[in-house]
N, C-alpha and C positions, 0 to 999 in steps of 0.2 A: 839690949843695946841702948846706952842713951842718945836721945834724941840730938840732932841736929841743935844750935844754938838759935834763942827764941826769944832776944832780948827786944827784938823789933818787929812788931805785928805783923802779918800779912796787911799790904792795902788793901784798901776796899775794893771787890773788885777782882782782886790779883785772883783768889780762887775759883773764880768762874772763869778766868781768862787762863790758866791751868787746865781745867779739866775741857774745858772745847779744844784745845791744843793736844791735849792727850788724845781726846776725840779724834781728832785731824787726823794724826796718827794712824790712830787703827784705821780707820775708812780707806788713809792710803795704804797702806801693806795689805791690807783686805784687797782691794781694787788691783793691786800690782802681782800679788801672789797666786791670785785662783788663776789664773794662766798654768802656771805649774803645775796641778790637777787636772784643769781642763783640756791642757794640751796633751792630754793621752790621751781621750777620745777624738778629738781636733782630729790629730795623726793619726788615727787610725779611719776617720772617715775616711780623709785627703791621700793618704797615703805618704806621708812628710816622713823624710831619714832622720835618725838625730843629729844630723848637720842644719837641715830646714827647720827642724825644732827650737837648736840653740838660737838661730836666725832670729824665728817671730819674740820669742824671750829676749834677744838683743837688743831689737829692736827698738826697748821702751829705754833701755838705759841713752842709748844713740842721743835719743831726744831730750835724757835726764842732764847732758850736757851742757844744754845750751842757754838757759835761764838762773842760774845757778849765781854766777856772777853781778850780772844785774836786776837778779830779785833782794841779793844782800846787801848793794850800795841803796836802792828804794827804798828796802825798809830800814837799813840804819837813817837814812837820810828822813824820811817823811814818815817812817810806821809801817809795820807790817799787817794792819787790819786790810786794807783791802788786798794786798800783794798775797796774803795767804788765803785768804775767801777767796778770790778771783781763781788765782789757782785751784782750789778743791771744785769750783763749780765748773770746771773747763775738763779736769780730770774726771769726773764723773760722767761729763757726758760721753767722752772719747767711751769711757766703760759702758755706757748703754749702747754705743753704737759697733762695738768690737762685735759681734756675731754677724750683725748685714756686712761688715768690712770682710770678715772670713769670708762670705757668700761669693763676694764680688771678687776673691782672686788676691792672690801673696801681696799683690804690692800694695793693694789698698789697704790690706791687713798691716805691714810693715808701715805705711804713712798714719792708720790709727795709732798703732802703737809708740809712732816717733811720737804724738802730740801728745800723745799722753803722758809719756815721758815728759816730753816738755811743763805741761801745765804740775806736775808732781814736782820737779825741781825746784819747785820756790818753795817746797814746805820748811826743812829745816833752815836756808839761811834767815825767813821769816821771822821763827820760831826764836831763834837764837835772839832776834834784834826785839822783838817782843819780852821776854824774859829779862836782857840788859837795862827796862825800861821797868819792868814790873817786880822782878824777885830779890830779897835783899842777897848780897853780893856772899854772903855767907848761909845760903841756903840754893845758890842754884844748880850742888850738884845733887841734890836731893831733888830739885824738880826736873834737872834733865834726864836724871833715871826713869822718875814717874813718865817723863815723857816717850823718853828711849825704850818702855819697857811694850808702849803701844807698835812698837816693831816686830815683836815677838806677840802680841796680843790679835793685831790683826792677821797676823800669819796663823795664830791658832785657832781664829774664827775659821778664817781659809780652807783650812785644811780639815778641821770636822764639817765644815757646811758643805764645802762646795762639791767633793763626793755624795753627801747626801741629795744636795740639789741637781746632779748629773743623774743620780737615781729614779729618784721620783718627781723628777721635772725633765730638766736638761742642760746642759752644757752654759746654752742661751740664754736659760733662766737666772740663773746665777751670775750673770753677767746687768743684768735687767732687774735685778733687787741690790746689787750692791750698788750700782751706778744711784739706784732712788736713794740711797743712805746719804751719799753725797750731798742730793738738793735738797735733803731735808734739813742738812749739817748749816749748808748756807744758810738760809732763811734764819735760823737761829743767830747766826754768828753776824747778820749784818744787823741786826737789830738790838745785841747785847754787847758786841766788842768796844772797845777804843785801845787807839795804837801806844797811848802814853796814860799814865795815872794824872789826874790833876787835882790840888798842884801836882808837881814833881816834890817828891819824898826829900830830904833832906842828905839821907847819903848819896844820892841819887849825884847830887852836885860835887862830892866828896866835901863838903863841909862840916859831916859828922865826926865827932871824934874817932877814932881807932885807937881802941885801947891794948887791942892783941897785933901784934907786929905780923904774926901768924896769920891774920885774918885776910879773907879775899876783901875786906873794907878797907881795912889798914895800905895792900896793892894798889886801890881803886883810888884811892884818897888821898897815896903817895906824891906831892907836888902840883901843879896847876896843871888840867888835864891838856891845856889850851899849850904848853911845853913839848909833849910829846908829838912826834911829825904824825902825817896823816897816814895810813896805810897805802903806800906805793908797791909795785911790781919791784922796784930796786930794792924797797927795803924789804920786800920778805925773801927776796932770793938774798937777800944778806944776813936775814934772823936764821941761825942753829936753832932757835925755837918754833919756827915757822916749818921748815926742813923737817923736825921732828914730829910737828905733828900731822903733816901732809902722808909721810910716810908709814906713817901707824896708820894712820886713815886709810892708803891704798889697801896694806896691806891685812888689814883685817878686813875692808869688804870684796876679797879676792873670795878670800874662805866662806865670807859671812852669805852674801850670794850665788855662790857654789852651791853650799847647804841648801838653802830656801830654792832655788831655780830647779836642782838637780837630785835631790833625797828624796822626794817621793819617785822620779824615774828609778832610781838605783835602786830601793828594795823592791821593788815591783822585777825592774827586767833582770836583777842580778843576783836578789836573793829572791825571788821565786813569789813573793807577796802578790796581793789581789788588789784592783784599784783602791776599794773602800781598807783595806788594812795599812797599802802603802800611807794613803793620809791621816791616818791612825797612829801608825806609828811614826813617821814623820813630826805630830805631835808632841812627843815626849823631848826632844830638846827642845823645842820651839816654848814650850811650857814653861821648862828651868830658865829660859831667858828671860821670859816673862814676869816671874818670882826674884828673878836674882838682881836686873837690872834697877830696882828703887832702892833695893839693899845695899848695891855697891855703890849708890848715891851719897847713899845716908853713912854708911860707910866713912866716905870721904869727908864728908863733912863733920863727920866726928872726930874722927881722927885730927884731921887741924883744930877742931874747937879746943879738942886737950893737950893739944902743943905741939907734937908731930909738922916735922919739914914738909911745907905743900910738895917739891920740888920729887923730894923722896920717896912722898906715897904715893904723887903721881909715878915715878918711875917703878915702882916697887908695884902697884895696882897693873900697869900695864904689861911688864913681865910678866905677870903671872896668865895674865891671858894671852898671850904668843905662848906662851909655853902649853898649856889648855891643848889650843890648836894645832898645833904640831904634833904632839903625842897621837891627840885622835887620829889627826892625819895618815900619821906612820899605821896606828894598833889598827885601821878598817882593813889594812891591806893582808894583814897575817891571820884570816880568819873569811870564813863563810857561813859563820852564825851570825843568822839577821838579829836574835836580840844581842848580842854582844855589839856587833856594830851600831845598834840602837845607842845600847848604854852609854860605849866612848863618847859618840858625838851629844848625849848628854853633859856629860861630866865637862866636855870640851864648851858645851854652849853654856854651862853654869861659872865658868871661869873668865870665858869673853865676856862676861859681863862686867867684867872688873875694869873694863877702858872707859868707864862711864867716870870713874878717879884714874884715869889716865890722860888720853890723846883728846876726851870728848868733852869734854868743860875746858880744856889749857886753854880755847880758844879765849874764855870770856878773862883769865891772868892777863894778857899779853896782847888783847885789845879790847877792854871791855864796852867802849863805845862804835866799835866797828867789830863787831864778834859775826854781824850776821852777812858782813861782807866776806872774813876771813873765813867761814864757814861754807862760804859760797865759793869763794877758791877751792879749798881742798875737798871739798865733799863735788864738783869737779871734776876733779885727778881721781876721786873715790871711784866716780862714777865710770871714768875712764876703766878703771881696775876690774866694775863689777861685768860691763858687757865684752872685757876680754876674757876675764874669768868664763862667763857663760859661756860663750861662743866656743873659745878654745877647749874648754871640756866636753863639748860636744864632737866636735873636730879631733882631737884625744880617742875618743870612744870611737869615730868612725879609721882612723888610721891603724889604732893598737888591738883591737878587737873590745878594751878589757878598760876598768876603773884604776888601775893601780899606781900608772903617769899621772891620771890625775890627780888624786891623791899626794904624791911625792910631790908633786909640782907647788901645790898648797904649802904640803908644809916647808918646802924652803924659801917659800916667800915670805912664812910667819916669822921664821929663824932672822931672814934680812930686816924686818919692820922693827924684832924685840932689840939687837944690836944697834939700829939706828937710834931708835928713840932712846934706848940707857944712854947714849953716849950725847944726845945732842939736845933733849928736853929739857926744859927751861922755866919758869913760874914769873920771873921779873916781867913788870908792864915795861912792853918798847912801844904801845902807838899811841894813838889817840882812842 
């Protein structure tokens, strides 16, 4: 596949300010996932239902709420160096401190887990406002994959370690080496970061040419940016492109943390697997996201470099992953082969990879100076999606006996996401 277009260097700089972001990444889905593992033995000391289960997993999302919004106005406004440090070192400690929290009783465990939530919330609108300052505008869906892909990367740290560290440690330990990853992550990050490149780059101001109409530079560089209004409440409930991509965003992290919260309980208590197998096989889609998510970056980025409608491959990228999800959704329920069920949700997690040239860059089209606010809106509403997901699934499981409401229920919420965003997604810049 050829490379992304490469006519403008990386900054100085910009590639170490990539890979600590990718860092960030993983550290967070590591910290946020081994719950998922560990809450099998958790529950089995405590004696917790999978109601109290989905609860303490809830609970981090509750918190992932509420900083979301005004982590992305801070750092589009002033830079996201210390808004994203601050956060990784706050979320880390909440992680060394989750085991004495479980000691002390559900609610202090439920108030860990809200903060932690919270301090995890500022990573990607950060991230986003960091990248708008750092990445030429025709290379950032290749680095949101690379970054996107540490989603899938710390989850498959997750899931090979944290049964091994349940093994031959404990529950606690695992808790207590991933929280150190964190303050080891800051230390580095406050002494090599900066929130802007200086100078500022020259497209940076769109005063570079744009010579491909096609180009996210060409978007970017479209008229005086100082023309376009500022991101209001009125005006994204009035952008079709806003709309679309909120909705793709709910609707893929309904499934997306379903999977991650809830696949290693299911082949364990439903297809009959062992704790260290469930996180094993568990694994195997978490893998193909892993692999697939820089691909469908690079992907994207190729495709417009050789002339292809942004508008189109984004829509055409993001079908095909609602459509992924759906299928699996349906194919788990007609079968009680654990590896067949392995497989689909493979196949299903190598196709969600494709909204990275969907719903997960439009933000930087359609406001590439305010990307890490607009990000903080929907991701949100995401948020909202992911701790109904959890909860309800679990709630599901205690009502119905069985996995298969759950399931259905996913995937017709994939089928609503794929129909909204073809009909309402959009590429044209509307803000500032």
């Amino acid at each position: 596949m050829a490379s992304a277009p490469s006519n403008n260097p990386p900054l100085p700089g910009a590639r170490l300010m990539l890979v600590m972001t990718v860092l960030a990444v993983y550290i967070c889905m590591i910290d946020r996932i081994a719950i998922s593992i560990a809450i099998i033995p958790m529950a089995e000391e405590q004696g917790w239902s999978p109601t109290v289960q989905g609860a303490v997993m809830s609970a981090f999302f509750v918190g992932y709420l509420l900083l979301q919004i005004p982590a992305g106005y801070l750092s589009d406004r002033f830079g996201g160096k210390w808004v994203l440090g601050l956060g990784v070192i706050f979320w880390s400690l909440f992680t060394l401190l989750t085991p004495i929290s479980a000691m002390l009783g559900l609610s202090i465990l439920f108030l860990c887990r809200f903060l932690m939530g919270m301090a995890e919330s500022v990573t990607w609108p950060s991230i986003y406002a960091l990248y708008s300052q750092w990445i030429h505008p025709d290379r950032r869906a290749s680095a949101v994959g690379l970054m996107n892909s540490g989603i899938a990367g710390g989850s498959v740290i997750a899931l090979i370690c944290t049964p091994w560290l349940i093994t031959v440690w404990s529950w606690q330990g695992a808790f207590y080496l991933y929280g150190a990853l964190g303050v080891a992550w800051f230390i580095v990050w406050i002494v090599s970061a900066q929130s802007r490149p200086s100078p500022l780059p020259q497209w940076h101001s769109g005063a570079a040419p744009a010579t491909d109409p096609s180009s996210a530079l060409a978007l970017e560089a479209s008229g005086d940016a100082a023309a376009f209004p500022r991101l209001t409440i009125g005006g994204m409930l009035r952008s079709r492109a806003v709309w679309a991509i909120a909705i793709a965003h709910i609707s893929i992290n309904w499934s997306l943390y379903l999977i991650l919260s809830w696949f290693p309980t299911f082949v364990s208590q439903e297809l009959g697997a062992d704790l260290q197998t469930a996180g094993l096989l568990a694994l195997a889609p978490t893998l193909m996201s892993l692999i697939m998510a820089p691909v469908a970056g690079r992907l994207f980025d190729t495709l417009v470099s050789r002339g292809y409608g942004r508008r189109k491959v984004r829509r055409v990228m993001q079908t095909t992953a609602f459509a992924g999800i759906t299928l699996a959704m349906l194919a788990v329920t007609l079968t009680d082969s654990l590896m067949f069920s392995v497989a689909v949700i493979t196949v299903s997690n190598a196709l969600t990879a494709f909204s990275i040239g969907g719903f997960a860059t439009n933000h930087l089209d359609i406001a590439p100076n305010q990307s890490g606010l607009l990000m903080g809106v929907t991701n949100t509403l995401a948020a909202v999606s992911s701790s109904v997901s959890v909860f309800v699934s679990g709630l599901i499981q205690d009502v119905s006996g069985g996995w298969d409401a759950v399931f259905y229920l996913a995937a017709i919420v994939s089928v609503f996401g794929a129909a909204c965003y073809g009909l309402l997604a959009d590429v044209d810049r509307e803000f500032h």
